[in-house]
C-alpha positions as CSV (number, residue, x, y, z in Angstrom):
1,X,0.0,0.0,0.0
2,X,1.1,3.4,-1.2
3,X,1.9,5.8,1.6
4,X,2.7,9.3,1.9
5,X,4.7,10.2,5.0
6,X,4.9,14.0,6.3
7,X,7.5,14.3,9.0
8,X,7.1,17.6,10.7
9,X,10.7,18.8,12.1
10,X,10.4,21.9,14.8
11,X,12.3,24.8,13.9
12,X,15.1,24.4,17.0
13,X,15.3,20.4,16.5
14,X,15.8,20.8,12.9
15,X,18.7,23.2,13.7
16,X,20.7,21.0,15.6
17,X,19.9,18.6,12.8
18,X,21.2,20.2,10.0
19,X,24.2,20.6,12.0
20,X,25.2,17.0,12.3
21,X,27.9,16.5,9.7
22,X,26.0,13.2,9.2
23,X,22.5,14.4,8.5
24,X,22.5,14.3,4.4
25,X,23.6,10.7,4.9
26,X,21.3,9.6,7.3
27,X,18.9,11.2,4.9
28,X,19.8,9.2,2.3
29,X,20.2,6.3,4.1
30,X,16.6,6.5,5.2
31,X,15.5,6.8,1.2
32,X,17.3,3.7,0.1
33,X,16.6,1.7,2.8
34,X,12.7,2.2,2.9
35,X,12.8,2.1,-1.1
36,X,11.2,5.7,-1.2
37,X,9.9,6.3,-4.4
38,X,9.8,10.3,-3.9
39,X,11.6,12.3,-1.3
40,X,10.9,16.1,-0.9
41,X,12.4,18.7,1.8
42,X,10.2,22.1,2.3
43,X,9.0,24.5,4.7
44,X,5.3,23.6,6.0
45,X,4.1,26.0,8.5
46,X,7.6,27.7,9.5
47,X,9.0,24.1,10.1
48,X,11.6,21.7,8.2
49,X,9.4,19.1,6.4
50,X,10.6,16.2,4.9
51,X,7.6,14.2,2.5
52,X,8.7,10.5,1.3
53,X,6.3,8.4,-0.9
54,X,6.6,4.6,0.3
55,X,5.5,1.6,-1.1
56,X,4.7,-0.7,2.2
57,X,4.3,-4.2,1.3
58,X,2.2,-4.5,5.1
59,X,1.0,-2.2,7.6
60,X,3.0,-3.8,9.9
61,X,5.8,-2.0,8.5
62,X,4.6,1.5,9.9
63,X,6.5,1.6,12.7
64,X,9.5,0.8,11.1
65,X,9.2,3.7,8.7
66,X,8.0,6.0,11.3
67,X,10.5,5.6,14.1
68,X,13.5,6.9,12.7
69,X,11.5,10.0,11.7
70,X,9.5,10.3,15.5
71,X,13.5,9.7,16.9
72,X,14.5,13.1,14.8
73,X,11.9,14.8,16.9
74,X,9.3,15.0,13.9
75,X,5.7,15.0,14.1
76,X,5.1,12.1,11.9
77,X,2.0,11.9,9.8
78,X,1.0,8.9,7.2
79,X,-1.4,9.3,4.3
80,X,-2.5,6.4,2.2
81,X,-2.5,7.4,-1.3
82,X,-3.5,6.2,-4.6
83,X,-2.2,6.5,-8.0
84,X,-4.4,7.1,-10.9
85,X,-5.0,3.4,-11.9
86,X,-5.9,2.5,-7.8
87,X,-8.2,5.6,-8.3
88,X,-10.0,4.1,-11.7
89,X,-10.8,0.9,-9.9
90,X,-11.9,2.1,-6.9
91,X,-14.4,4.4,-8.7
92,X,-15.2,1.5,-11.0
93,X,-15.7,-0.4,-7.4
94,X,-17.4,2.2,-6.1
95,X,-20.1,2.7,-8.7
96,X,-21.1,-0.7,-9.5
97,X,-22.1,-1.1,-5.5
98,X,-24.7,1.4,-6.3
Protein backbone atom coordinates (compact mmCIF):
# COMPACT_ATOMS: atom_id res chain seq x y z
CA UNK A 1 0.00 0.00 0.00
CA UNK A 2 1.13 3.40 -1.20
CA UNK A 3 1.90 5.79 1.61
CA UNK A 4 2.74 9.32 1.87
CA UNK A 5 4.75 10.18 5.01
CA UNK A 6 4.87 14.03 6.32
CA UNK A 7 7.46 14.29 9.02
CA UNK A 8 7.14 17.56 10.72
CA UNK A 9 10.71 18.77 12.09
CA UNK A 10 10.35 21.92 14.82
CA UNK A 11 12.30 24.77 13.88
CA UNK A 12 15.11 24.43 17.02
CA UNK A 13 15.28 20.40 16.53
CA UNK A 14 15.79 20.82 12.91
CA UNK A 15 18.71 23.17 13.68
CA UNK A 16 20.73 20.97 15.60
CA UNK A 17 19.93 18.63 12.81
CA UNK A 18 21.20 20.17 9.97
CA UNK A 19 24.17 20.61 12.04
CA UNK A 20 25.20 16.99 12.26
CA UNK A 21 27.91 16.51 9.70
CA UNK A 22 25.97 13.21 9.22
CA UNK A 23 22.53 14.45 8.50
CA UNK A 24 22.46 14.28 4.44
CA UNK A 25 23.57 10.72 4.88
CA UNK A 26 21.31 9.60 7.33
CA UNK A 27 18.95 11.21 4.95
CA UNK A 28 19.76 9.17 2.30
CA UNK A 29 20.23 6.29 4.14
CA UNK A 30 16.59 6.45 5.17
CA UNK A 31 15.49 6.85 1.19
CA UNK A 32 17.33 3.73 0.13
CA UNK A 33 16.63 1.72 2.79
CA UNK A 34 12.65 2.25 2.94
CA UNK A 35 12.78 2.05 -1.08
CA UNK A 36 11.17 5.71 -1.17
CA UNK A 37 9.86 6.32 -4.44
CA UNK A 38 9.84 10.26 -3.86
CA UNK A 39 11.63 12.34 -1.29
CA UNK A 40 10.95 16.14 -0.91
CA UNK A 41 12.35 18.74 1.84
CA UNK A 42 10.16 22.13 2.33
CA UNK A 43 9.02 24.47 4.69
CA UNK A 44 5.33 23.64 5.97
CA UNK A 45 4.09 26.04 8.46
CA UNK A 46 7.56 27.68 9.46
CA UNK A 47 8.95 24.13 10.07
CA UNK A 48 11.64 21.74 8.16
CA UNK A 49 9.42 19.10 6.37
CA UNK A 50 10.57 16.23 4.89
CA UNK A 51 7.60 14.22 2.47
CA UNK A 52 8.69 10.49 1.35
CA UNK A 53 6.27 8.40 -0.95
CA UNK A 54 6.57 4.55 0.30
CA UNK A 55 5.48 1.55 -1.11
CA UNK A 56 4.74 -0.72 2.18
CA UNK A 57 4.28 -4.19 1.30
CA UNK A 58 2.21 -4.48 5.14
CA UNK A 59 0.96 -2.19 7.65
CA UNK A 60 2.99 -3.79 9.91
CA UNK A 61 5.82 -2.01 8.46
CA UNK A 62 4.63 1.52 9.86
CA UNK A 63 6.54 1.63 12.70
CA UNK A 64 9.53 0.76 11.10
CA UNK A 65 9.20 3.66 8.67
CA UNK A 66 8.01 6.01 11.30
CA UNK A 67 10.47 5.63 14.08
CA UNK A 68 13.54 6.85 12.71
CA UNK A 69 11.52 9.97 11.72
CA UNK A 70 9.55 10.31 15.50
CA UNK A 71 13.49 9.69 16.91
CA UNK A 72 14.48 13.13 14.81
CA UNK A 73 11.88 14.76 16.93
CA UNK A 74 9.31 15.01 13.89
CA UNK A 75 5.73 14.98 14.10
CA UNK A 76 5.10 12.11 11.92
CA UNK A 77 2.02 11.88 9.82
CA UNK A 78 0.97 8.90 7.17
CA UNK A 79 -1.39 9.30 4.27
CA UNK A 80 -2.49 6.42 2.18
CA UNK A 81 -2.47 7.42 -1.28
CA UNK A 82 -3.48 6.20 -4.59
CA UNK A 83 -2.18 6.45 -8.00
CA UNK A 84 -4.37 7.08 -10.94
CA UNK A 85 -4.98 3.40 -11.86
CA UNK A 86 -5.85 2.51 -7.85
CA UNK A 87 -8.25 5.59 -8.30
CA UNK A 88 -9.96 4.13 -11.74
CA UNK A 89 -10.75 0.94 -9.93
CA UNK A 90 -11.86 2.07 -6.88
CA UNK A 91 -14.37 4.41 -8.66
CA UNK A 92 -15.21 1.54 -11.04
CA UNK A 93 -15.73 -0.44 -7.37
CA UNK A 94 -17.42 2.21 -6.12
CA UNK A 95 -20.15 2.72 -8.67
CA UNK A 96 -21.06 -0.72 -9.52
CA UNK A 97 -22.06 -1.15 -5.53
CA UNK A 98 -24.73 1.42 -6.28
Amino acid sequence: MRFVIRAIIPTETGNKMVKDPNFISNMENYIKANKAEAAYFLELNGDRTAVFVLDLPSVDMIPAVAEPLFMLGAKVELHPAMTIDDLKKGIALAIGKQ
